[in-house]
N, C-alpha and C positions, 0 to 999 in steps of 0.2 A: 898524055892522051886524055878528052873528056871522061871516058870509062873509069879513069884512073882517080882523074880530079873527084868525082861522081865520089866513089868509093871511098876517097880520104874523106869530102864532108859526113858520108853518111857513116863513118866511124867516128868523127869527134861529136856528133849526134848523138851517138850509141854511148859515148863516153860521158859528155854532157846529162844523159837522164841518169848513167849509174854513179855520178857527182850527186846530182839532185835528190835521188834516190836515199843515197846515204846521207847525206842532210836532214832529210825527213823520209822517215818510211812511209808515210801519210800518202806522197805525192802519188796521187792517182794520174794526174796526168802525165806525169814520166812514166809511170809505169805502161799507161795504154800506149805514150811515144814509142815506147821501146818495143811494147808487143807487135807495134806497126814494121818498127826499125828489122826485127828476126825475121820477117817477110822476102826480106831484100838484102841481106846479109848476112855472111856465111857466120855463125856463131858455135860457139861448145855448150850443150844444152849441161854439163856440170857446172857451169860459172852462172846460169841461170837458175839453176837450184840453188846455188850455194847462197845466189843475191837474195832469194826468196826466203833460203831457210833464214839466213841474219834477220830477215824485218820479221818473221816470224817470231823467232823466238824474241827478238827484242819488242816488238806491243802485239801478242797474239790476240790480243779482243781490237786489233786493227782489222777491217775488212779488205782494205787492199789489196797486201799482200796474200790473203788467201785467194783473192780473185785471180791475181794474176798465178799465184801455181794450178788454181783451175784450169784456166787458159793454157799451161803451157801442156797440162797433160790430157787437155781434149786436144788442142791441136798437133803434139808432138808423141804422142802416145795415143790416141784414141784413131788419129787420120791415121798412123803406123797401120796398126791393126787390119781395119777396114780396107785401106786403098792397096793394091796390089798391082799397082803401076812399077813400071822401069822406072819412069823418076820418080815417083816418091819416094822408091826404094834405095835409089841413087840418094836422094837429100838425108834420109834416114841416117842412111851408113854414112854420111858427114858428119851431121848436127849432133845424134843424142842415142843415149839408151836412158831410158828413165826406166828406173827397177824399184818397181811397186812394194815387193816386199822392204825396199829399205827406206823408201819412204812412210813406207805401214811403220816400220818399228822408229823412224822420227819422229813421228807423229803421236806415237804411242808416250815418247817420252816426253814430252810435250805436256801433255795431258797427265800424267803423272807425276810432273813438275809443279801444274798448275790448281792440281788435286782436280781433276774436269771438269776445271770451270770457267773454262775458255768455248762458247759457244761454236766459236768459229775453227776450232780446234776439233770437234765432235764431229763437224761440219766435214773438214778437210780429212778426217779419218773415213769418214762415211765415203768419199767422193773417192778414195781410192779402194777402198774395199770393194764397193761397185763396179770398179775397173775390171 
């Protein structure tokens, strides 16, 4: 069926940027493909952290990858919050729980790692503390 067809390309897409991705954690523009790609495809918001947390800790004075766990936790966590729709609450209970405290304490070690001197780090602690 086209739906189906549809679905296989936009999974070797999805596959192709987390190739790319691990290549260079640099590639902003796989990462904003990708952020396009979770729009339209059903994903586990833990294989998204995990992608994030790897380029994190591998160049955290990379801005990147802190954009995009930005991203994932305004759009995945912040539109939670807020929207109290049937379907967001339907996509919710598919996709993700992002749990802020255990991101606080990655983060934490993070920065304790890099004795805090990773801007983008202070950055990304701040941006969940505010959550």
């Amino acid at each position: 069926s086209p739906s189906a067809a549809i679905s296989d390309i936009l999974q070797q897409e999805m596959d192709f940027t987390a190739e790319k991705i691990s290549q260079n954690f640099s590639n902003g523009s796989a990462f904003h493909y990708r952020s396009k790609l979770l729009t339209v495809l059903p994903f586990d918001i833990s294989g998204e952290l995990e992608l994030v947390h790897n380029a994190i800790f591998t160049e955290p004075d990379d801005q990147t990858a802190w954009w995009y766990l930005d991203h994932l936790l305004e759009k995945y966590y912040d539109s939670a919050k807020e929207d109290s729709s049937a379907t967001m609450a339907m996509t919710m209970a598919m996709t993700m729980t992002i749990d802020l405290e255990e991101e606080r304490e990655l983060l934490e070690e993070l920065l304790a790692e890099t004795n805090d001197r990773t801007k983008w780090g202070l950055l990304g602690l701040y941006q969940v503390l505010d959550r």
